[in-house]
N, C-alpha and C positions, 0 to 999 in steps of 0.2 A: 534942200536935201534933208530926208528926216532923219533924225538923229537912233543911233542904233545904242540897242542895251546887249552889252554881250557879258554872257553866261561863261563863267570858267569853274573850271573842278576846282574845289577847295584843296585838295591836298596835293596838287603838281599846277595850278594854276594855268595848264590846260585850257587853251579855248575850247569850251562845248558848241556853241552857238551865237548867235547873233540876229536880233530880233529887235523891230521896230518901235520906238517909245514911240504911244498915237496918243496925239495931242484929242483935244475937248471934242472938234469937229470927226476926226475918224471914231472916238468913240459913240459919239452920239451916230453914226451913219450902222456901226455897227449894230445899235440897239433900233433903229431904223427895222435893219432886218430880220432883228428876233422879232420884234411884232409882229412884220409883212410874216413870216411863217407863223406864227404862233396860230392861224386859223387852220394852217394843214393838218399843224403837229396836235394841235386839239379833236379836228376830225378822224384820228386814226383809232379815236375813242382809247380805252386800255387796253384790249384785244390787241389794237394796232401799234401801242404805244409800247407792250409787253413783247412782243417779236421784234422790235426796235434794239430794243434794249438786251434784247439775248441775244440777238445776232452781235450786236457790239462788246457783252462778255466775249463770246466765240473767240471772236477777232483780235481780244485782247491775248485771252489763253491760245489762242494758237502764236503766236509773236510775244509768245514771253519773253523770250531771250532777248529780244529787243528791248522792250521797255526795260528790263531787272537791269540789262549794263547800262543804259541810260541815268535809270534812279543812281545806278551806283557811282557813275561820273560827275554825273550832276552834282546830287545832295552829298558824295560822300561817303554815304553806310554801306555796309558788307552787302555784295552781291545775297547770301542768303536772309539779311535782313529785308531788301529789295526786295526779293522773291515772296516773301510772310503780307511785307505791304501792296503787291498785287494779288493776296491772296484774300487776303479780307476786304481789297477793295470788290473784287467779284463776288464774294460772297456776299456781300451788300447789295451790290446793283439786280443779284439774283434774286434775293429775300423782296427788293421793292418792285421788283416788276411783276412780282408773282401774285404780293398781295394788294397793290395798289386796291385794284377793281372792288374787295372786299370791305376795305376800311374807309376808303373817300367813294362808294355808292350811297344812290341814294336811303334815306334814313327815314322812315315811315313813324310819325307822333302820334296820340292821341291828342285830339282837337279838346276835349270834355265836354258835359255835357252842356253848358252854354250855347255850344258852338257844335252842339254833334250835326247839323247838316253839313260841317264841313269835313273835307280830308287836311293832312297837314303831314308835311314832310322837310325834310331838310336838306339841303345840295350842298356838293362842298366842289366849290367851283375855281377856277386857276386864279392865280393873280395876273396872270398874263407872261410878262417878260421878270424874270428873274436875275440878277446880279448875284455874283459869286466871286469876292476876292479871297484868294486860298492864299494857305501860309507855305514855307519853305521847309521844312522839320519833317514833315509825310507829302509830297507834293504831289502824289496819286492820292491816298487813303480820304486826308481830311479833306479834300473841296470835293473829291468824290461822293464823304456821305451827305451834304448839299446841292450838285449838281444833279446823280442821280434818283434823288427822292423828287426835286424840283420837278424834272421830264417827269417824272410815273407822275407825277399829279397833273401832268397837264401843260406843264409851263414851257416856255421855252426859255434859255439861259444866254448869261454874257459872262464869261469865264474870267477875270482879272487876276495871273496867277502870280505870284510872289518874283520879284525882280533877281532873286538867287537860282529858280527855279522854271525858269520858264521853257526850258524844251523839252523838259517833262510834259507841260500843260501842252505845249503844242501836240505832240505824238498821241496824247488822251485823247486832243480835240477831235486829229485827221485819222484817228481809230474810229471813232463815231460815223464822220462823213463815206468812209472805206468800207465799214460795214454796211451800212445806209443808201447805197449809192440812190436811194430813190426819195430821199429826203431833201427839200429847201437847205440851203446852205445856214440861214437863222439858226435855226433849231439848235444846235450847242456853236456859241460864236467865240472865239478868243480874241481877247483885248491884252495887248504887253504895255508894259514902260515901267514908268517910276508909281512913287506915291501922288502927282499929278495925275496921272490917269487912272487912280482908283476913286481922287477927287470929279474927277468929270464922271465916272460910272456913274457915280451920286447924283449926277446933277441931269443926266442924259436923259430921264423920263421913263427910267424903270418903274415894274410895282413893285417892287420886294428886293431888299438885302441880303445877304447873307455874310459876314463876315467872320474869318477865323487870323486871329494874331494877337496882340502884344493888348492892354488894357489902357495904355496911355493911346496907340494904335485907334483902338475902338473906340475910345471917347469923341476923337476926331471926325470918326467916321460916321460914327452919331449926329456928329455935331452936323455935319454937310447932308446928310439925308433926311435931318430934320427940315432942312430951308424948303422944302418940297412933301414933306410928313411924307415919308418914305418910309413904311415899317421895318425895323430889321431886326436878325437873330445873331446874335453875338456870340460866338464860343472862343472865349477870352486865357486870359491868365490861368493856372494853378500854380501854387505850394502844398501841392499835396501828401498827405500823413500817411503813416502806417501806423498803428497800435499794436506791438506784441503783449500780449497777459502773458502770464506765469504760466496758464498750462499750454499754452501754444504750443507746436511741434515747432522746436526752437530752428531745427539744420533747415527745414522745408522753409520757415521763415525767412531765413536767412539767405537763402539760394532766392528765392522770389525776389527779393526787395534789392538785392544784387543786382538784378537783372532790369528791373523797374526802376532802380536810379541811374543807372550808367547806361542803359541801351540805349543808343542813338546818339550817344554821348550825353546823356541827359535832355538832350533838348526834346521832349515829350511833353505835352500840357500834362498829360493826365499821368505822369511818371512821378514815381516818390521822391519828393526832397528833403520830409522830415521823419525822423520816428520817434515814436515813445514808448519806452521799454518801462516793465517793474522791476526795480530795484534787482528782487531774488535773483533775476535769472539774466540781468544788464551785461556781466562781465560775460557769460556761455555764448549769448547772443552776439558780444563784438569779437569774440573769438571764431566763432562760427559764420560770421561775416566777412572777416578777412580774410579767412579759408575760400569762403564760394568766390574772394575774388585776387586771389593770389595768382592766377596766371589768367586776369582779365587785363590785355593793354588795349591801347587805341595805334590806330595805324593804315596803311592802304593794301596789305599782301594778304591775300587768302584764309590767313589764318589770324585775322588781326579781328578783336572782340566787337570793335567800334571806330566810326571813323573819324573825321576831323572836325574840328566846330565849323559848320557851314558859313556862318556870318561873324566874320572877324571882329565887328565891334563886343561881339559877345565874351569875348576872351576877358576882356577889360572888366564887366561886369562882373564876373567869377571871380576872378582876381581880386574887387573889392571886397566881395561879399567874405570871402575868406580870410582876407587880412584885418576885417573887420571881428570875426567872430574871433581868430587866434589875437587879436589885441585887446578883446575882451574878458579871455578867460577861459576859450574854447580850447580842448587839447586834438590835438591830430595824431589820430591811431595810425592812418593811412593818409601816404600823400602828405604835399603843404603845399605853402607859394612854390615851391621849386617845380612841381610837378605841372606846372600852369608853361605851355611852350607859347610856340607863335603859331602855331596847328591842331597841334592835340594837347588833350588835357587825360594824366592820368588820374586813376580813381581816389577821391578824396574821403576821407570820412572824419569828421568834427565830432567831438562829442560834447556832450553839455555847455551848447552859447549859451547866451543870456535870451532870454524871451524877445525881448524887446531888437534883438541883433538883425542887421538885415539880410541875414542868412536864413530866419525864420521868417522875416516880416516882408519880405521880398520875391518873388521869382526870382531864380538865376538859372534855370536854364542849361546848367552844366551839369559835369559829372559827377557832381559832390552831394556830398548827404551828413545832414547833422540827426544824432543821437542824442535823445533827452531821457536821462533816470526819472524816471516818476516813482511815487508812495504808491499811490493806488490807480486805478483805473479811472475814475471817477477825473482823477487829474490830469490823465491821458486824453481823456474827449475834453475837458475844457482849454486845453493847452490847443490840442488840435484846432479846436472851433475857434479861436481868438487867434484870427488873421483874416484878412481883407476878402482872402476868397472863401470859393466853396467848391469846388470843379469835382475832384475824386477823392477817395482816400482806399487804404484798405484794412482788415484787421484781420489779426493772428490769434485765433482760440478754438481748444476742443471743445468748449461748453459753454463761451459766452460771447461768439462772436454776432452773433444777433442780437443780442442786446443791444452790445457796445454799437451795434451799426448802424441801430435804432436813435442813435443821439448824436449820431457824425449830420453837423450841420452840411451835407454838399448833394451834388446832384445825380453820383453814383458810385456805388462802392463794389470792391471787393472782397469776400469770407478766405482767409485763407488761399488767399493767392492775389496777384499786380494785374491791372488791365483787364482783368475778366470779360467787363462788361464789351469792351471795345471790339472786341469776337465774335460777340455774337449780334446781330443784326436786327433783330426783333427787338430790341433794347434800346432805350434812346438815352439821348448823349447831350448834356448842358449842366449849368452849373446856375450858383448865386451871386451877389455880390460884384466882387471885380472880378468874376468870373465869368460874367456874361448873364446872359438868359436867353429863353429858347431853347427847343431843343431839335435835332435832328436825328437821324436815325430811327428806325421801328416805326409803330403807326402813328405817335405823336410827330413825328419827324415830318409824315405825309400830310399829314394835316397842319403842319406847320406853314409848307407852302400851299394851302387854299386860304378861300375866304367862305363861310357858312353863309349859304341863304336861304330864308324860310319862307315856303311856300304854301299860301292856307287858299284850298278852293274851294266854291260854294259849288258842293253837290244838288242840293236843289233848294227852294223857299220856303221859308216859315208862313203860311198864309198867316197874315193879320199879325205875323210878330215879325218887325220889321228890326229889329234892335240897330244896327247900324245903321240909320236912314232920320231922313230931317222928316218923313213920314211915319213915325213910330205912333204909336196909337197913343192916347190918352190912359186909356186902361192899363197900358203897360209903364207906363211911365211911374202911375199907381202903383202897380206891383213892383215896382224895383225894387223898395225898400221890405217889402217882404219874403221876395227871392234873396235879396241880401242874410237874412237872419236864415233862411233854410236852407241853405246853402254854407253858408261859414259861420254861422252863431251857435253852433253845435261844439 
């Protein structure tokens, strides 16, 4: 009998679902059958592959209501937060089906003149069958900007979604085959269970990875796809910063990074956990802060900001991190331990840890945010940059936020405002470090899932200059060394 993983709401413990842990052999049957399709879903060319994929937005936006109560039973978050993450996940699948054909066509070189009887071009061609283990925290948005760039380029996919999250992934998958009715069943396949069965995706005879979760997570999962050099794209951990300067528009500040640390209850990679304010204007900004979130609570009713910590063990981690900074010297404006439930977590904010706290030096994942006074700015980006990752950050200035964003070590930011980038679609998405690397989303994204191959063909023959041939002339062989000087000795 196979053992079932069932899926309950986090904040009434509600059974959602119940769905099969598949052991090494069903996933490998699975990936069986992304191959067996992967020759249809490649002859559909982008044309083919581009009505695929619009029919399957269609199908999503007309059963919205569907999915948004899903997301909201499942993960937790406010029906209208639901709604925002089917919103950008369409706009996504829109932006890559449109421009696939553009970005991954063929690419026409210059041969030079060595070689000008030849032509020379560049393909950029599927890996085949792609893997995709998606996290729990957006369980539509993030495996979406991997799964969907994966199809536009060609591929076909094995879905392994997050064991918090799985009936989400199912409803994504049987939206695809619903719209599709004339597609192979391969082409988007879903795989459930444990962290066992993201270990067999690894091992099942995929070309490509894709992984989104935890950084100890991803090391792991390095570790197993390496025993096969299985390439993957990691989009890992952040702790990411905010920098307010002195002339920043302080309240708009403050309303942003509100929202950037606590929405979703924190649990966001690319959500703020740290800031660095200047001294001037430290006390307006935490005053202005507590304001934008003075009737921000978490909860399950309609009008509730955010909803519960999806994965229980996280509570604990929060818990540390906080009892760590406040026994080091960190004071709490907002919130403390008390505000830490067995569900929800009210909104925390710490001010001036010690650097070294693992409030700073950590992910946690919650809805807590420490504040650091800085002297000058200059100390704001080094403070920033000195932690393990690099994922996002954002900054706050009328005059200098380009500068300042010009020296944030990570792999995308935002001017005056949280998430920006995550919006818009043409923008791709990865970080450094224990962040991951790779990126997804935008045209890098698409080219992430190909492989480049270069194509040189002899338009016609050199009489009597045979240069690549075990019949090369004497004469020429002669002149090599003087084509060499006329050629690059200039």
């Amino acid at each position: 009998m196979t053992t079932q993983l069932h899926s309950r709401n986090p904040a009434t413990d509600e059974l959602i679902d119940s769905l099969p842990i598949m052991d090494a052999d069903e996933v490998r049957a699975a990936t069986d059958r992304a191959r067996a399709a992967s020759h249809w879903w490649g002859a559909q060319g982008f044309s083919g592959r581009r009505v695929a994929l619009l029919a399957w937005r269609r199908y999503m936006a007309t059963h919205a209501d569907e999915i948004i109560e899903l997301i909201h039973r499942e993960n937790g978050k406010p029906r209208a937060d639901a709604a925002l993450e089917l919103l950008l996940s369409l706009e996504h699948i829109t932006w890559t089906a449109k421009h696939a054909s553009k970005i991954l066509g063929r690419e026409k070189r210059r041969p030079g003149l060595l070689m000008s009887n030849f032509s020379a071009h560049v393909e950029h061609v599927p890996f085949g069958v792609v893997g995709v283990i998606g996290p729990w925290n957006y369980p539509l948005y993030t495996p979406n900007g991997s799964i969907s760039t994966a199809l536009a380029a060609g591929n076909t996919v094995v879905f392994k979604p997050s064991e918090y999250t799985p009936a989400v992934a199912r409803w994504y998958v049987d939206a695809f085959a619903a719209a599709n009715p004339q597609a192979p069943g391969g082409v988007l396949t879903l795989v459930t269970g444990d962290g066992a069965t993201g270990a067999a995706l690894c091992r099942a005879g995929i070309d490509k990875l894709a992984f989104t979760g935890s950084t100890a997570t991803g090391r792991k999962v390095m570790s197993t796809c390496a025993e096969n050099l299985v390439p993957v794209v990691m989009e890992l951990g952040g702790k990411d910063a905010a920098i307010v300067a002195a002339d920043a528009d302080i309240k708009s500040a403050a309303e942003a990074i509100a929202f950037g640390a606590m929405g979703n209850s924190g649990q966001t990679c690319v959500g703020i956990e740290r800031v660095y304010v200047e001294r001037s204007i430290r006390d307006r900004f935490l005053s202005e802060l507590k304001d934008a979130l003075r009737d921000v609570s978490p909860g399950c009713a309609a009008t509730s900001s955010y909803g519960p910590m999806t994965m229980p063990g996280q509570i604990d981690l929060v818990r540390r991190h906080v009892s760590d900074a406040l026994a080091e010297g960190a004071q709490a404006v907002m919130g403390g331990i008390d505000s830490i439930g067995d569900r929800y977590i009210e909104p925390i904010i710490l001010v001036d840890p010690p650097h070294t706290s693992s409030s700073i030096q950590e992910e946690t994942f919650g809805p807590t945010l420490t504040v650091t006074t800085v002297d000058s700015l200059d100390d704001a980006i080094n403070l920033a940059n000195d932690v393990p990752f690099g994922l996002a950050g954002s900054v706050f200035s009328r005059r200098q936020a380009s500068r300042i964003a010009r020296d944030l070590d990570t792999g995308q930011v935002s001017l005056n405002s949280v998430l920006g980038f995550a919006a818009i679609a043409s923008l791709p998405l990865g970080g450094r470090g224990d962040s991951g690397f790779g990126r997804i989303h935008g045209p890098e994204g698409l080219l992430e899932f190909t492989r480049t191959r270069a194509v040189a063909t002899q338009r016609f023959p050199l009489p009597g200059i045979a240069l690549l041939s075990f019949r090369r002339p004497e004469w020429l062989d002669r002149a090599l060394p003087r084509l060499i000087t006329w050629l690059h000795g200039h």
